[in-house]
C-alpha positions as CSV (number, residue, x, y, z in Angstrom):
1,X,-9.5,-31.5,6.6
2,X,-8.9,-28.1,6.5
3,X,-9.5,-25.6,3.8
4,X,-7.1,-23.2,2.5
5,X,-8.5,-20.3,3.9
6,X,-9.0,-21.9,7.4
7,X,-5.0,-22.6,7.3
8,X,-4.3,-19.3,6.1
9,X,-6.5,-18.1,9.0
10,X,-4.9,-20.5,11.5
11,X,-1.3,-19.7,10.2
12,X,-1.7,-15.5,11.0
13,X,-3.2,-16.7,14.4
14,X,0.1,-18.1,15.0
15,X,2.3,-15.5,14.1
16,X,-0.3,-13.0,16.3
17,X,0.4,-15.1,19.5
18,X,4.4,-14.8,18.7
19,X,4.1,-11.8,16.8
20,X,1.5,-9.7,17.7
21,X,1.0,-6.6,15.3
22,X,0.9,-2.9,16.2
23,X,-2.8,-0.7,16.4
24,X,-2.8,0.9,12.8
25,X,-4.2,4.0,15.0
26,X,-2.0,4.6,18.3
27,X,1.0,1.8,17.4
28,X,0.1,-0.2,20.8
29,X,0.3,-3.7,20.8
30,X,-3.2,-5.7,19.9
31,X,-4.0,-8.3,21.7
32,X,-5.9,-11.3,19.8
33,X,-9.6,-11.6,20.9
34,X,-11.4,-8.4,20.3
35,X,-12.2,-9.1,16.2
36,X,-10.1,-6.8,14.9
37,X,-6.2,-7.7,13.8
38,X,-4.7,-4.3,13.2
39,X,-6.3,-2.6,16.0
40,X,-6.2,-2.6,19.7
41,X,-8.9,-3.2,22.3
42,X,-8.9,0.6,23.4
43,X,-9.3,2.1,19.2
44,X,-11.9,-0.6,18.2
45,X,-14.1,0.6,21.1
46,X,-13.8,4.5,19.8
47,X,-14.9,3.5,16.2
48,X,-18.2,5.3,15.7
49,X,-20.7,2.6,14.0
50,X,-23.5,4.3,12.5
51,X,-27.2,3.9,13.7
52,X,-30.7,5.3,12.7
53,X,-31.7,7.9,12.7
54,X,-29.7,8.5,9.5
55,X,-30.0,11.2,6.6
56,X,-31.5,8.4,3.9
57,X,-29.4,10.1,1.1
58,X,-25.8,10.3,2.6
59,X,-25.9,8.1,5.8
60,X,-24.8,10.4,8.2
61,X,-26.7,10.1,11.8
62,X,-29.0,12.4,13.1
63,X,-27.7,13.5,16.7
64,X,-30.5,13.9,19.3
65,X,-33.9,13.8,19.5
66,X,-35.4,14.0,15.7
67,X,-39.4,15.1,14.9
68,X,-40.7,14.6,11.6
69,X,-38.3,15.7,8.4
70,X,-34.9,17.1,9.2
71,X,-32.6,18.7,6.3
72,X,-29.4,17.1,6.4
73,X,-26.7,19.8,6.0
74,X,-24.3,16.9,4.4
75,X,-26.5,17.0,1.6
76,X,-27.7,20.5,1.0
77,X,-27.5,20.7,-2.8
78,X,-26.8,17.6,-3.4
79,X,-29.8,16.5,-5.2
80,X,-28.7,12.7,-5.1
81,X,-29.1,10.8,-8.6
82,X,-29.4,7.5,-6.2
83,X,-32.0,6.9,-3.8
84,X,-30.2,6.0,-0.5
85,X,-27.4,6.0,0.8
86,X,-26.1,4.4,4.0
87,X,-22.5,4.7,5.7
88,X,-20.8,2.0,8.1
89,X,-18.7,4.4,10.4
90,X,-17.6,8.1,11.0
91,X,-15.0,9.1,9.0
92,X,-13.1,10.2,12.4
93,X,-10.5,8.3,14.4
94,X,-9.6,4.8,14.0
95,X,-11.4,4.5,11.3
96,X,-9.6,7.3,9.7
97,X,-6.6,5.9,10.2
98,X,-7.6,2.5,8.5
99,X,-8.8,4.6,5.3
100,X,-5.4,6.5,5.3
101,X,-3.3,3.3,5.9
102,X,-5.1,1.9,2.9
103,X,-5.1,4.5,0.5
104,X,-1.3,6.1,1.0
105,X,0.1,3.0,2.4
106,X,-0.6,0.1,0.6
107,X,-2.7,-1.2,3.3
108,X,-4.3,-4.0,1.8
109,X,-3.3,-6.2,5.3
110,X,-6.2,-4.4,6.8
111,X,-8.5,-6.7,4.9
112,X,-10.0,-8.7,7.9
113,X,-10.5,-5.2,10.0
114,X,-12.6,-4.3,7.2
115,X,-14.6,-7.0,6.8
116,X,-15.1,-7.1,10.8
117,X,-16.5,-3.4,10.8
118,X,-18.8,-4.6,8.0
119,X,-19.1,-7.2,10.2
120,X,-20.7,-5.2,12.7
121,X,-22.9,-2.8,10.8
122,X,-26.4,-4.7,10.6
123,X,-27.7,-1.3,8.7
124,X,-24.9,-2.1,6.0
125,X,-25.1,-5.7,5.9
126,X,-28.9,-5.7,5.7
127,X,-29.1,-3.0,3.0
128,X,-26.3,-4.5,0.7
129,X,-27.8,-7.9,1.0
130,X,-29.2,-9.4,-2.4
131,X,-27.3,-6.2,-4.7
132,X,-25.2,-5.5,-7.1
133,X,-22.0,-4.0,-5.8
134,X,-20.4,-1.3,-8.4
135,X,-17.1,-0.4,-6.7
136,X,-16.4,4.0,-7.6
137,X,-13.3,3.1,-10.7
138,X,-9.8,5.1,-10.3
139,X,-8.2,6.8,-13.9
140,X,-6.1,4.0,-15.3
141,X,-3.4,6.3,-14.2
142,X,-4.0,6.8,-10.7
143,X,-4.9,3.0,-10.4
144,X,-1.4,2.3,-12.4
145,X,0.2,4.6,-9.7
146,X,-1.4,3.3,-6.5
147,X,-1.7,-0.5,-7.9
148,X,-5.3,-0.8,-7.0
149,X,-8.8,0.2,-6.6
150,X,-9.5,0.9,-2.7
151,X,-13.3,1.1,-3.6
152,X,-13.0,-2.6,-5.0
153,X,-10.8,-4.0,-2.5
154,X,-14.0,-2.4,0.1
155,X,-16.4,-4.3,-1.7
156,X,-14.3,-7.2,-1.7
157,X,-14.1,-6.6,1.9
158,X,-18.0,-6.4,2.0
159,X,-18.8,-9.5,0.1
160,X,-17.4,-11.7,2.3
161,X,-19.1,-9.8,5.1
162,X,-22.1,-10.9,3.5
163,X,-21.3,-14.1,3.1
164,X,-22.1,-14.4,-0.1
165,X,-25.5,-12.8,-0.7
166,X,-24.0,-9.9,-3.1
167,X,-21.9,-9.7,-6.1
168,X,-19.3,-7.5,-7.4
169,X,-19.6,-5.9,-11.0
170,X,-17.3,-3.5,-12.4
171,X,-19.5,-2.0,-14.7
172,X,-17.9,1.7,-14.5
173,X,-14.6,3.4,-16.1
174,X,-13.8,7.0,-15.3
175,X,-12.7,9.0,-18.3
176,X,-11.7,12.1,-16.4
177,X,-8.7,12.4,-14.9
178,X,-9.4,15.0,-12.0
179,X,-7.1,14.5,-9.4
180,X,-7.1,15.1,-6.2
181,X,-10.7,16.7,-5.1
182,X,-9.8,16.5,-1.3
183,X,-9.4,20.4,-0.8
184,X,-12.3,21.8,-3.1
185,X,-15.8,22.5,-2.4
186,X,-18.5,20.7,-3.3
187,X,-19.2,23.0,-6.7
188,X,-16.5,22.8,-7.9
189,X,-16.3,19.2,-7.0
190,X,-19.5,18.8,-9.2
191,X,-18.5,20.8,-12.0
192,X,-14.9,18.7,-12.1
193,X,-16.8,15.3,-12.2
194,X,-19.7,16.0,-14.6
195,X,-19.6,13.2,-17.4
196,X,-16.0,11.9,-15.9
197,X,-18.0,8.4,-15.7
198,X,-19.2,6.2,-18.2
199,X,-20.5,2.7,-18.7
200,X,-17.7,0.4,-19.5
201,X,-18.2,-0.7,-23.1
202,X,-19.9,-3.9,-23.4
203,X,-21.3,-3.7,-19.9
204,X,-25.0,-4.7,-19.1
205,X,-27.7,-3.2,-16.7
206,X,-30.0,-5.6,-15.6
207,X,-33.9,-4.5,-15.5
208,X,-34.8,-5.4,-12.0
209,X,-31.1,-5.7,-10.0
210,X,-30.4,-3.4,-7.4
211,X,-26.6,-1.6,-7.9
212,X,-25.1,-0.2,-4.9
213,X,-21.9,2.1,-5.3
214,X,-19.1,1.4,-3.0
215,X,-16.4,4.0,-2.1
216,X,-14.5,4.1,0.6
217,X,-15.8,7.8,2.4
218,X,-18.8,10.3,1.6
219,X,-17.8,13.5,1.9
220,X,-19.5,15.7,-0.5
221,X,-21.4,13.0,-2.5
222,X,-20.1,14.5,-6.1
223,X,-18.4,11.3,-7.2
224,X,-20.9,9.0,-5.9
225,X,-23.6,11.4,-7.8
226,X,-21.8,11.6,-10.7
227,X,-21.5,7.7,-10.9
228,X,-25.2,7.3,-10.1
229,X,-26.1,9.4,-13.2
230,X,-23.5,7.6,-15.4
231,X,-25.8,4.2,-14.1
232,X,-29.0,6.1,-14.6
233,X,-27.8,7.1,-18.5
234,X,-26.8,2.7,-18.6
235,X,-30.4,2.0,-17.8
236,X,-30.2,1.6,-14.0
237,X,-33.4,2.2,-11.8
238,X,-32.3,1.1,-8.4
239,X,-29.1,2.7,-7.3
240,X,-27.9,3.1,-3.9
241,X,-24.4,4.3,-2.2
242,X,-22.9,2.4,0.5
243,X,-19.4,4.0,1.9
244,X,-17.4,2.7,4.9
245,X,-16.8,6.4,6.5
246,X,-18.7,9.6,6.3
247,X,-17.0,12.6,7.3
């Protein structure tokens, strides 16, 4: 007998073959069979999946031929309060297009392409497996306003691409209310975020667990530092960042 899941599954199958949904990137029709449900054939192929050589504290690839240590210039100044971080695609593209959708368009329907680009990212699966995932919170009012947590529905997205072999723990609140940070430096980025995480109250760092941050794209690394040092004040020794884009 089928599960629920598996009928869910085979019931969108269904409604693909009679009504087959539009690219989230170029609008064209997508065609069941490449792994991906909201985008075509042509835009999966120009996702950029990141391989090594990598920057160890950001993720981002090293282009070219690479001889002994290389300063990332992603991370210059930086000074990371977690010890690596990896990233699953380039922040470019398709894959921007699936961030966007999700975060301004209530784009939660893009939950299997998610999982499938997780999917295919050994580095990420490999690196997450056996951790602690601590989704990057919202303000209660920006999570009032957009009705969800993108970094939580990510590392929802990321469990299942594990199948299994992580967790999810929501062990962070942010007290801050920034805003937006998309237009500012990475200074003033810093400066904005010091202390604007905390521990939620009540919540319990485990001596020997692995916690890996989840957000949905590095681009300066400020709110993924500033949530490693609000896990570093908890009593966390093993932190790492995983993000889906970099860019």
């Amino acid at each position: 007998m089928l599960s629920k899941s598996s009928w869910g599954e085979l019931g969108r199958g269904l409604l693909d073959v009679v009504f087959p949904p539009g690219c989230v990137h170029c609008g064209g029709v997508v065609e069941p069979g490449n792994g991906f449900r909201h985008l075509c054939e042509h835009c999966a192929e120009e996702i950029h999946f990141v391989q090594a050589p990598a920057c160890e504290a950001c993720g981002h690839p090293f282009f070219g031929i690479v001889h002994g240590e290389r300063e990332c210039p992603h991370c210059v100044g930086l000074a990371p309060a977690f010890d690596k971080g990896v990233t699953t695609v380039l922040f470019k593209g398709p894959a921007r297009s699936m961030v966007i959708e999700l975060k301004y368009h209530r784009g939660l329907h893009l939950e299997p392409d998610f999982e499938e680009a997780f999917r295919r990212s050994p580095r990420v699966l490999e690196f997450a497996s056996g951790a602690v995932l601590v989704p990057v919170p919202l303000h209660v009012r920006k999570c009032r306003e957009r009705g969800y947590n993108q970094a939580a529905f990510l590392a929802k997205c990321l469990v299942r691409a594990c199948e299994g072999r992580v967790r999810t723990e929501a062990l962070l609140v942010r007290k801050v209310d920034t805003g937006t940070q998309t237009a500012l430096d990475r200074r003033t980025r810093m400066d904005n975020l010091r202390n604007a995480f905390a521990l939620v109250p009540g919540a319990v760092i485990k001596e020997g667990e692995r916690y890996l941050l989840v957000d949905d794209v590095f681009t300066t690394g400020s709110t993924l530092n500033s949530c490693a040092h609000a896990l570093r004040r908890g009593g966390a020794k093993d932190i790492g960042v995983i993000t889906f884009g970099h860019g």
